[in-house]
Every structure is written in C-alpha cells, then in structure tokens.
C-alpha positions in Angstrom: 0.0 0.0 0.0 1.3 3.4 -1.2 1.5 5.7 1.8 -0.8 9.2 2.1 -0.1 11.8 -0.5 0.1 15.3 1.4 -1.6 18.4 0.0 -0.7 21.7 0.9 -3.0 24.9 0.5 -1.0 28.3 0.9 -2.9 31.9 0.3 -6.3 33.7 1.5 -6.0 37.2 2.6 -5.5 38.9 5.8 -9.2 38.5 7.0 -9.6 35.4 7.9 -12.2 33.6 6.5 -11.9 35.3 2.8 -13.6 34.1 -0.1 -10.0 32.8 -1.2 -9.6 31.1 2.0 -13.0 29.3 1.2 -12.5 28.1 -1.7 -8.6 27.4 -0.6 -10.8 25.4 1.9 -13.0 23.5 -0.5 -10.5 22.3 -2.4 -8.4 20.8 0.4 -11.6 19.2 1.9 -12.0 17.4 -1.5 -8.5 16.5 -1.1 -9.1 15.2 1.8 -11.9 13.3 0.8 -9.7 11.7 -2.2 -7.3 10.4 0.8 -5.0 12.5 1.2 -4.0 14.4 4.2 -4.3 18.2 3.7 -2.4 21.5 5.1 -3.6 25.1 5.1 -1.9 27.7 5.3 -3.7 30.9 5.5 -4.5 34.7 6.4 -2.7 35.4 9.5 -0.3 32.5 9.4 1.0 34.0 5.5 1.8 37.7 7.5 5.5 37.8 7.4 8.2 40.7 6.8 9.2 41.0 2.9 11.4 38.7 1.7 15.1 39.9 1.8 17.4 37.1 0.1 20.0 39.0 1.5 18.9 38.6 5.3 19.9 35.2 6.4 17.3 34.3 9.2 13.3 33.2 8.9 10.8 34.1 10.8 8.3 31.4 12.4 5.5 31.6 9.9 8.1 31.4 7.0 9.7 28.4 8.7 6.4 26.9 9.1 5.4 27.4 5.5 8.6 26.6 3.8 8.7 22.9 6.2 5.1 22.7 4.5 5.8 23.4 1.2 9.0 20.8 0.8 6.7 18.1 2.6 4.3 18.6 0.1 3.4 15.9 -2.3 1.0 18.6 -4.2 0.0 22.1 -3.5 -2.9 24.3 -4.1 -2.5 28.5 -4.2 -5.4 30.6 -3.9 -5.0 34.3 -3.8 -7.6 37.3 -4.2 -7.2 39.5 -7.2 -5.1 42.7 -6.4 -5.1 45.6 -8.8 -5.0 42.6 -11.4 -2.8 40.5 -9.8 -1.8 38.1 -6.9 -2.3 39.7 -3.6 1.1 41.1 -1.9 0.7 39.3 1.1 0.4 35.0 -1.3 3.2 37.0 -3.3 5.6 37.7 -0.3 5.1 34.5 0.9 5.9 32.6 -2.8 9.3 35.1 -2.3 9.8 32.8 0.8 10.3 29.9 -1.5 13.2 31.2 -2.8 15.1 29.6 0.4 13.7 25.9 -1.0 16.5 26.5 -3.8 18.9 23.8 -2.3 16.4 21.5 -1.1 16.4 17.8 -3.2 13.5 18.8 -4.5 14.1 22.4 -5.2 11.1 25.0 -5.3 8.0 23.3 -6.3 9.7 20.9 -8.2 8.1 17.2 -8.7 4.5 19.1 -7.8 1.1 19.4 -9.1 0.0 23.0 -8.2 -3.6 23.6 -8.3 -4.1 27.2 -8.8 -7.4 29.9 -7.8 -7.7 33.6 -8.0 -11.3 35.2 -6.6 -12.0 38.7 -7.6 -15.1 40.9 -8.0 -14.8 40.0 -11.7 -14.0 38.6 -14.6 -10.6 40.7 -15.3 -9.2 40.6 -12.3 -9.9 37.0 -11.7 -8.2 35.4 -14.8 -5.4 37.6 -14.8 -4.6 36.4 -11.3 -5.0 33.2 -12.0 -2.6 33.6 -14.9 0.3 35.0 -12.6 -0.7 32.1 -10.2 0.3 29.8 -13.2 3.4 32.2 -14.3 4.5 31.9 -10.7 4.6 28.0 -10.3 5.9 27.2 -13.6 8.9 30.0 -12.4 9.2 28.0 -9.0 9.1 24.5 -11.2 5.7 23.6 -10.6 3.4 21.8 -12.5 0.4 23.9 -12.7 -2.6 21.6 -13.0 -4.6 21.7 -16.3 -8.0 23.1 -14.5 -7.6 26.3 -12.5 -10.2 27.7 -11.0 -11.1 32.4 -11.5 -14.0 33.1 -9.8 -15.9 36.0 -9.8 -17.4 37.2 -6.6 -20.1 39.5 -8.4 -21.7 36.3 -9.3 -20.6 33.5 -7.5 -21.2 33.3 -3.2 -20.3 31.6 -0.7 -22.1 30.8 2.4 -21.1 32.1 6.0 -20.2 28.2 6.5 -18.0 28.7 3.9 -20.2 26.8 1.3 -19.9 27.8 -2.4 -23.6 28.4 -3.9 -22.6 27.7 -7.5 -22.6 23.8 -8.7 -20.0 24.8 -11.7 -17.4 26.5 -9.6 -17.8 24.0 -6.7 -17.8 21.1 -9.6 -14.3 23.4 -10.8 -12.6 23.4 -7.3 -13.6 19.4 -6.2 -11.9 18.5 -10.2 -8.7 20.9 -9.2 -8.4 18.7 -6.0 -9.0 15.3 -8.2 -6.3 16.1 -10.4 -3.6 17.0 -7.6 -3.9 14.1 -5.3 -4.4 11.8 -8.8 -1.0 13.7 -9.8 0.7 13.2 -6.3 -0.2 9.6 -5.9 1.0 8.7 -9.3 4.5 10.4 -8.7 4.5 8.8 -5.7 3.5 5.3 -6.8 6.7 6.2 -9.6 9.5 6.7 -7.1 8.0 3.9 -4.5 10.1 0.5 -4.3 8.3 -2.3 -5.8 7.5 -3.9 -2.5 6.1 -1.3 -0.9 3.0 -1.1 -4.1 2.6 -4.8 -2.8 
C-alpha cells in the first residue's frame, strides 16, 4: 500500500475567513476526501516581513510554511485578485520559496500545483489566475490543467463557507482530483516495488 499523498494549500487574505480562503478550503476538503492528508496555510499565518534574500534568518511563519511546502506531495494557491494581480501578502510569501532553492526537491519541483484567483470580476480574476500559473511554472511547478477564477459579483459563498454555485464547486472538487491523482502517481513512480505490494 502506497502511503498518504500530502496536499498543501498556501494563500487567502489577511481577513480570515476570505472568499479565497473558502474556496482554498474547499479544495483541500476534496482533497481530503480523495485520501489524502491536507495542510492550510492561510491569512494570519501568510503575515510575514518581505522577503530579503539577503537577510539570512526566517521568521516562524516562514519556517512553518517553507517545512510545509517541501513536505508537500502537491499544493494548491489561492489568492484574491489585487489591482489585477496576486495579492502582496500570497506574493511575499511565494518570495519565501526562494530559500527551497537547495532542497532535493528544489522550489515546487516534482508538484502538481492547483491554482485559484477570486475577484469581483472577470478581469481581475483570470489575470490572477494567470500570474498564479506564471508563478509555479517559475518555481518549477506543475500547474494543474484546470484552475479555477472566480468572480465574486456572481458567485457566493455561504457564512459556512459553502460555495452556492454547482460549476465552480464542480471546478474546485476536479482541481483537487487532479492534484492528489498527480501526487499519488508520482508517488506510486518513485515507491520501491514492495512497498506497491
């Protein structure tokens, strides 16, 4: 038996409990349900000083997500729309990833990356999601075919955190599907044959 792939889910915003976070959150729970055993990593636990390459020392929350990130078998971003792009506080904390550049796997290497932007609409939405899949494929990432722009003017969520629209719930459970189905198979590829006994 092939041991548990691990998912990690990185972004939101600095309210807890943002639309990003919930569908961050939906993702991993289908994740979860798929088997594998999920990670988030969001709002408060993303605020961290600017990255400095230059500075030599990590804070707790950058220790915390980068120990999270390299035990990943697959990942999942989510970040609200900012101006058009990814929010500064998911950007800052991708910067942190810079210190995974010596790791054996470096960056997001070997990784699916399941990627979701959330504006209020459609511009700001897909050209988030685009840097979100610029971003991975810079940090070696294998951005995962379905991402998921949502537009808040016409998609909700409940206070529960449930999303009211079937297609973009449908969007986030298939981006989950495909990064454990990615995970397990890479992990299936590098197991020793007795262990897929």
């Amino acid at each position: 038996m092939h041991r548990i792939v691990n998912v990690v889910g990185v972004g939101g915003s600095s309210r807890p409990g943002s639309t990003a976070e919930q569908a961050l959150r939906i993702v991993l729970d289908a994740a979860q349900r798929r088997g594998a055993s999920v990670q988030l990593i969001a709002g408060p636990a993303l605020a961290m000083p600017m990255y400095d390459p230059r500075s030599g020392t990590t804070t707790p929350q950058a220790s915390r997500l980068l120990s999270a990130i390299s035990g990943a078998d697959g990942l999942v971003l989510a970040s609200p729309a900012y101006h058009g792009g990814i929010s500064g506080l998911v950007k800052n904390a991708l910067d942190h990833v810079e210190e995974l550049r010596e790791g054996d796997r470096p960056y997001f290497s070997e990784r699916a990356v399941g990627c979701v932007a959330v504006a209020n609409g459609w511009q700001g939405a897909a050209s988030t999601l685009a840097a979100l899949r610029d971003v991975t494929h810079a940090l070696r990432g294998w951005p995962t075919p379905l991402g998921a722009a949502i537009n808040t003017s016409t998609t909700r969520f409940s206070p529960a955190g449930d999303c009211k629209d079937d297609r973009v719930q449908a969007q986030l459970e298939e981006i989950a599907a495909q990064v454990v189905d990615f995970a397990t198979r890479r992990v299936l590829a590098g197991a020793p044959a007795e262990s897929l006994r």
